[in-house]
C-alpha positions in Angstrom: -24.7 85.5 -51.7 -23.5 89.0 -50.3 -25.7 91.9 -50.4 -25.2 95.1 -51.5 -23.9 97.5 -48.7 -27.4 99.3 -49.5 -29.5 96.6 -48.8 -27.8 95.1 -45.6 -29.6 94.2 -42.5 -30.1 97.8 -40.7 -27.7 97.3 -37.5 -30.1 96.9 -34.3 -28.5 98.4 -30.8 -28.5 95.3 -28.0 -31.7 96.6 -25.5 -30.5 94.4 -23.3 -29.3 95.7 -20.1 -28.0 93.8 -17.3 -26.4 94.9 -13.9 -25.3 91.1 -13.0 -28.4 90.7 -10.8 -31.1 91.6 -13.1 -31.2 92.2 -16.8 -34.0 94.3 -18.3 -35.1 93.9 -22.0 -36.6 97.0 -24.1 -38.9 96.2 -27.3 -38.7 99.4 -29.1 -41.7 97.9 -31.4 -44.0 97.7 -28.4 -42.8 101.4 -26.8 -45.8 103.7 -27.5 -43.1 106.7 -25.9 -45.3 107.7 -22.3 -41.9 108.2 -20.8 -43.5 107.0 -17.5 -39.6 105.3 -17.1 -37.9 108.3 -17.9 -39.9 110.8 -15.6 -39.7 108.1 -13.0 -36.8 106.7 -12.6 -34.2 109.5 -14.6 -31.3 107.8 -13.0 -31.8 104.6 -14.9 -34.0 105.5 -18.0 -32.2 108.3 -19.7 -33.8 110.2 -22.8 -30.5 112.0 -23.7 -27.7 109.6 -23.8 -26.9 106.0 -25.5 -27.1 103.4 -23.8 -30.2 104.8 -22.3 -30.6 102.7 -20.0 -27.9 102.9 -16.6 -28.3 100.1 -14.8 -25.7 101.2 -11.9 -28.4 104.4 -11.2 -30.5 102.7 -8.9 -30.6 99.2 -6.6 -32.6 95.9 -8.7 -35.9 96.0 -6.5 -36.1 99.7 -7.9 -35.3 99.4 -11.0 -38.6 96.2 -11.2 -40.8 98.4 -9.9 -40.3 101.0 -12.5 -40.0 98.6 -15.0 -43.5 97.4 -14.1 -45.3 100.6 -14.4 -44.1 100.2 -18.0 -47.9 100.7 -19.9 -46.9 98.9 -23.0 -44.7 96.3 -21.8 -41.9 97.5 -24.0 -39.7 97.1 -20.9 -39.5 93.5 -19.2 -36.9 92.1 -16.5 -35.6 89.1 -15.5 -33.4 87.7 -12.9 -29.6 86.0 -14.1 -29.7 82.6 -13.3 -26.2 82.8 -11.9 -27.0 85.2 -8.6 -30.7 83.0 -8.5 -29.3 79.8 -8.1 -27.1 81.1 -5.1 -29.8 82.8 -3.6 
């Protein structure tokens, strides 16, 4: 059965983010909006511009430490399996 065009699913943006090293996740449910990513790290978490987050504005290991400091966990990284298992 097709819906209505009124009653579709709402299209969701992909907050996945990778930079083929790491990818980082964002739950907008769980973001209660501090902005502590934003005011630290403006290179990669941008307020103004879709996709917000850039992965190619800073290096992995700085991009996990910022993403750590996120208070409500909204934000969450992992490494890609492909670049582990060559490590």
């Amino acid at each position: 059965m097709r819906l209505p065009p009124n009653l579709a699913p709402m299209k969701l943006y992909d907050n996945e983010f990778t930079n083929g090293e790491i990818t980082v996740n964002y739950d907008p449910n769980k973001c209660i909006h501090a902005e502590i990513c934003a005011k630290g790290l403006s290179e990669v978490f941008r307020t103004t511009v879709i996709p917000w987050i850039h992965m190619d504005g800073a290096d992995s290991k700085t991009i996990i430490e910022q993403v750590k400091k996120c208070p409500s966990g909204a934000l969450s990284f992992c490494y890609n399996k492909e670049l582990a298992a060559v490590k």
